[in-house]
N, C-alpha and C positions, 0 to 999 in steps of 0.2 A: 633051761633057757631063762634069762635074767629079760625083764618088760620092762621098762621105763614108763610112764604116765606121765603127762603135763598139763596142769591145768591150765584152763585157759578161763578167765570169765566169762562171763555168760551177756556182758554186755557186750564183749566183744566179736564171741561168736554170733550174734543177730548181729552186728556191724560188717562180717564178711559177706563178700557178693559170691556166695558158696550155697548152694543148695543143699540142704539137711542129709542127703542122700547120697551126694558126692562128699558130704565136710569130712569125713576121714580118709577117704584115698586120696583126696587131692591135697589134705594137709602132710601124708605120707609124701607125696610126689613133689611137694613144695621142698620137704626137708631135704630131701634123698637131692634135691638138682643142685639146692645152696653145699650142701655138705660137698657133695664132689666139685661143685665150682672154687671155694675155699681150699679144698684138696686135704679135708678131713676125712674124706673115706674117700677108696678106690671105685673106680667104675662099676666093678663086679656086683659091691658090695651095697653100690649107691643103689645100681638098678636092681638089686634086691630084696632093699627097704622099701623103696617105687614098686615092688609088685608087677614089672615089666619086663619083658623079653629085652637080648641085647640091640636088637635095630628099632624096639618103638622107643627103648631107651635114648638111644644116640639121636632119633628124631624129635624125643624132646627136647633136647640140650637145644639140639640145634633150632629149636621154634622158639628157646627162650634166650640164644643169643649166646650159649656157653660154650667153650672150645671144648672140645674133647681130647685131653691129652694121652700122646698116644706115642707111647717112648718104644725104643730099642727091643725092650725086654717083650712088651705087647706083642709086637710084630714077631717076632721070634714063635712065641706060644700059638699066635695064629699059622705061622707056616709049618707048622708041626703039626696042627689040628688038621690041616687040608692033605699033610702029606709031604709039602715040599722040601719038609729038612728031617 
């Protein structure tokens, strides 16, 4: 497994309105919503860097105002998953 780090300074980290307790899943959940909003990583992959299942996933999007893009192919793999095709 390849990790990435980034630092961040340390003035800015006391500058975020982020409690010491939440500042790594929610700066995870930060990255993972911009990535899939830019359309740098896929849903699967966002909401697996987010640390979230696929519906708290899609209810974050949608509490942060992001569409959820949701092509052809999506659908397809979902009606295979339920059984319909």
């Amino acid at each position: 497994m390849k990790t990435v780090c980034i630092e961040i300074p340390e003035k800015i980290i006391f500058s975020l309105k982020i409690p010491n307790s939440e500042l790594q899943e929610r700066l995870r959940t930060e990255l993972a919503i911009r990535l899939y909003q830019k359309g740098i990583l896929g849903f699967g992959k966002a909401r697996e860097l987010a640390g979230l299942h696929k519906w708290d996933f899609q209810k974050m999007l949608t509490k942060e105002n992001v569409a959820v893009n949701y092509d052809s192919d999506e659908l397809e793999k979902d009606l295979e998953t339920v059984g319909i095709l």
